[in-house]
C-alpha positions in Angstrom: -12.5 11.1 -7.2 -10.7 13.0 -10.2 -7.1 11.5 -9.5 -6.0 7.9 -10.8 -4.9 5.6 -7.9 -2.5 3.2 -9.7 -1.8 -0.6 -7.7 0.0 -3.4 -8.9 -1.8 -6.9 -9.4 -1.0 -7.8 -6.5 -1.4 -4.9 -4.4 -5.8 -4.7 -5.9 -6.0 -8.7 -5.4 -5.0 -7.9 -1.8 -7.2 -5.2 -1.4 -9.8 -7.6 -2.8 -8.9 -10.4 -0.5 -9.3 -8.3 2.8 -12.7 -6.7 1.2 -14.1 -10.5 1.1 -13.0 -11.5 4.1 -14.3 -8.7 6.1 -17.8 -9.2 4.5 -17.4 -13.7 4.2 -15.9 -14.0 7.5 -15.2 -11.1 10.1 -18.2 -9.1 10.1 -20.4 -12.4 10.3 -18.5 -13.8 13.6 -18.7 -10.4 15.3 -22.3 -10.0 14.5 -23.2 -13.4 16.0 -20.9 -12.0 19.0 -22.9 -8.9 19.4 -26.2 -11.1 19.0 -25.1 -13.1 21.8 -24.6 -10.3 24.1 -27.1 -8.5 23.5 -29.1 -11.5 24.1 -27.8 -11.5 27.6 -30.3 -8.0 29.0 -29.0 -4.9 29.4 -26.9 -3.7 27.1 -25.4 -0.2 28.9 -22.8 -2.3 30.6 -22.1 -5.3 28.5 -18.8 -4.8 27.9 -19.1 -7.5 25.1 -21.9 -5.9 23.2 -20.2 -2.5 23.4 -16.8 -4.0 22.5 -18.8 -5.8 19.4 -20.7 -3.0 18.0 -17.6 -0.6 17.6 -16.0 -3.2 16.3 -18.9 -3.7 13.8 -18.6 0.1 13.0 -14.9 -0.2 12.6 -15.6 -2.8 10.0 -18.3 -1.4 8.0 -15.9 1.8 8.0 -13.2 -0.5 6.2 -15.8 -2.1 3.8 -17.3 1.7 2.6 -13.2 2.5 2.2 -12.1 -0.6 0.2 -15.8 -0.6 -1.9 -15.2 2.9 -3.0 -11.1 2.4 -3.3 -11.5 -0.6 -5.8 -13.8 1.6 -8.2 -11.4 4.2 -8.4 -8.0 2.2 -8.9 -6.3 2.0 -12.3 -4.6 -1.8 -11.7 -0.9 -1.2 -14.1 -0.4 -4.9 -15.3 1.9 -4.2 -18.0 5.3 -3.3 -18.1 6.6 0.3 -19.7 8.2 -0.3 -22.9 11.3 2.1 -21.8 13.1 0.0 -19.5 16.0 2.3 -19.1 13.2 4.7 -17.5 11.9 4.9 -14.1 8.2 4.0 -13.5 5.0 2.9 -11.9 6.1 -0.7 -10.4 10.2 0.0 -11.3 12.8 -1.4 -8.6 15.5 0.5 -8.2 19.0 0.1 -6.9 20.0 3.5 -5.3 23.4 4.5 -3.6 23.6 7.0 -1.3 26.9 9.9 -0.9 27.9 7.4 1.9 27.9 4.8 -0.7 25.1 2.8 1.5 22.9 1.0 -0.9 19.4 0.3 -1.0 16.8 -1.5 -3.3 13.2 0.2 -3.5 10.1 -0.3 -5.5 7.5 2.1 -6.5 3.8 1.2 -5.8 0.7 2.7 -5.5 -0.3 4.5 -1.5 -2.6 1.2 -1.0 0.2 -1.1 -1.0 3.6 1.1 0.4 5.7 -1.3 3.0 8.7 -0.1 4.2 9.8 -3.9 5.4 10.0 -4.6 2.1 11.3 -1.6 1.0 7.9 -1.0 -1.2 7.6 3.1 -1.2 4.5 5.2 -2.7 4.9 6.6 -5.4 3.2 10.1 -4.0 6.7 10.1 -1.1 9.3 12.5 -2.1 11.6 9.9 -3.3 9.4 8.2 -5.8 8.7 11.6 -6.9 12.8 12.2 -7.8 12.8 9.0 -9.1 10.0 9.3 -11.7 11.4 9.4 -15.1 14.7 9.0 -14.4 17.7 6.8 -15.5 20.7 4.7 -14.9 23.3 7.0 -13.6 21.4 10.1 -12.6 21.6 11.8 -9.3 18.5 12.9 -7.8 18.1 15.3 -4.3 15.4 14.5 -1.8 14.4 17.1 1.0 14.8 14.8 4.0 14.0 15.7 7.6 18.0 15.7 8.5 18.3 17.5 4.9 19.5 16.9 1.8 19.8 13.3 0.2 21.9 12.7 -3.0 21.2 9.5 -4.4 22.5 7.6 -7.8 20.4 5.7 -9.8 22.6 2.0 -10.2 20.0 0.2 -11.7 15.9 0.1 -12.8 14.4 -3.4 -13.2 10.7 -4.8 -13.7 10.9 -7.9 -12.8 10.7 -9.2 -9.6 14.1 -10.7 -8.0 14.0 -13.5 -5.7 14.9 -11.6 -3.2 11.7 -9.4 -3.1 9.4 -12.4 -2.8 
């Protein structure tokens, strides 16, 4: 892969976590489950068995994925020196025409959670947002339109709120 996957900390350390689990934990129960049906005879209509091995292949899929994924991300630890910029990792407080409000973060695609308000840096916002400041207006192509959003405020540290 030629292009740098950025993830926070925490965002790799997760990745990591599922990784071991799948190999510590997941793939060893379902293998014992797919030893013990196919232990049972014939294995064209052992539902369990069948059920097991995609489940297996599902799984080794996911393993291949993170493996590979983990060698190619760059892990940002470190906080820009320009705070009055926006970043990798930058929250920002955005208000909209309507003068609805909303609090975003920019992460890496491994990590993007909308719940928590977490967005990729590779979505059309994150891309407006890149580089900007406190008090610019940026324009994002949504699918009802145009979106005008101000830039209120760019912070790196994580609020209680967030956690």
């Amino acid at each position: 892969m030629s292009d740098k996957i950025y993830i926070t900390p925490a965002g790799a350390s997760a990745l990591r976590s599922e990784l071991k689990y799948l190999w510590k934990e997941k793939r060893p129960a379902v293998t014992q489950k797919v030893s013990a049906a196919a232990a049972l005879g014939d294995r064209s209509e052992n539902a369990d068995y069948i059920y097991g091995k995609k489940q297996l292949r599902e799984i080794d899929s996911r393993i291949r994925y993170l493996e590979k994924r983990l060698d190619n991300l760059v892990v940002v630890d470190r906080i820009p020196s320009n705070h009055d910029k926006i970043f990798f990792g930058a929250w920002v407080q955005l208000e909209s025409e309507s003068g609805e409000s909303q609090r975003l973060r920019i992460v890496g695609s491994d990590e993007f959670d909308m719940k928590k308000g977490w967005i990729s840096m590779n979505s059309p916002i994150a891309k407006s947002l890149l580089g900007k400041g406190i008090g610019d207006i940026v324009t994002v192509e949504v699918p009802a339109g145009k979106l005008e959003l101000e830039i209120q405020q760019i912070s790196y540290q994580e609020s209680t709120t967030d956690a």
